[in-house]
C-alpha positions as CSV (number, residue, x, y, z in Angstrom):
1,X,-29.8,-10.3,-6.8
2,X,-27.2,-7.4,-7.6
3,X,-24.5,-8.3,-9.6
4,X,-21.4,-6.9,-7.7
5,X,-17.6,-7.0,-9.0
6,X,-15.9,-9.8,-7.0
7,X,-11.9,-9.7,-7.0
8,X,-10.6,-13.1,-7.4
9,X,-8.5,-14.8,-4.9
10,X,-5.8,-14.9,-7.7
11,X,-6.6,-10.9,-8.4
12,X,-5.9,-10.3,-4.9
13,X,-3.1,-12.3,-4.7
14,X,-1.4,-10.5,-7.8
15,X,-2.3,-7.6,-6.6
16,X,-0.3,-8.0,-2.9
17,X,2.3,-9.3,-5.1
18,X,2.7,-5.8,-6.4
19,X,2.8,-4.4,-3.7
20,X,5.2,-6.4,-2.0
21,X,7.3,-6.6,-4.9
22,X,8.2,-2.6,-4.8
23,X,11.2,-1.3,-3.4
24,X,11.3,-0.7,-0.1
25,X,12.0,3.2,1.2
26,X,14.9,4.5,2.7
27,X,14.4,4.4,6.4
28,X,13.6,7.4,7.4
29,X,15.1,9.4,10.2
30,X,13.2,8.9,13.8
31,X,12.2,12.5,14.0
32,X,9.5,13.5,11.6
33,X,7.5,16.3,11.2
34,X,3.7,16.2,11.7
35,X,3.0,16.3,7.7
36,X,4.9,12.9,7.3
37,X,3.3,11.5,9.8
38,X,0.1,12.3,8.4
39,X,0.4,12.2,5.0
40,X,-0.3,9.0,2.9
41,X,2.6,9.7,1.1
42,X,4.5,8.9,4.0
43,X,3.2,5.4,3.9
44,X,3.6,4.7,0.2
């Protein structure tokens, strides 16, 4: 059987921990331009 990496319920967890612990962006105005909403940046 192949060995394959398995993340950890408490690997996950820390990791959505991370996540949820950054700072939140500044909302954003409601009109956007196509590249923001496209753009992963845009999300992150």
């Amino acid at each position: 059987m192949a060995r394959t990496k398995v993340i950890s319920i408490t690997e996950a967890a820390k990791v959505v921990a991370d996540v949820l612990a950054l700072p939140l962006p500044e909302p954003k105005p409601t009109r956007q331009t196509r590249e923001d909403k496209h753009s992963a940046s845009a999300w992150f």
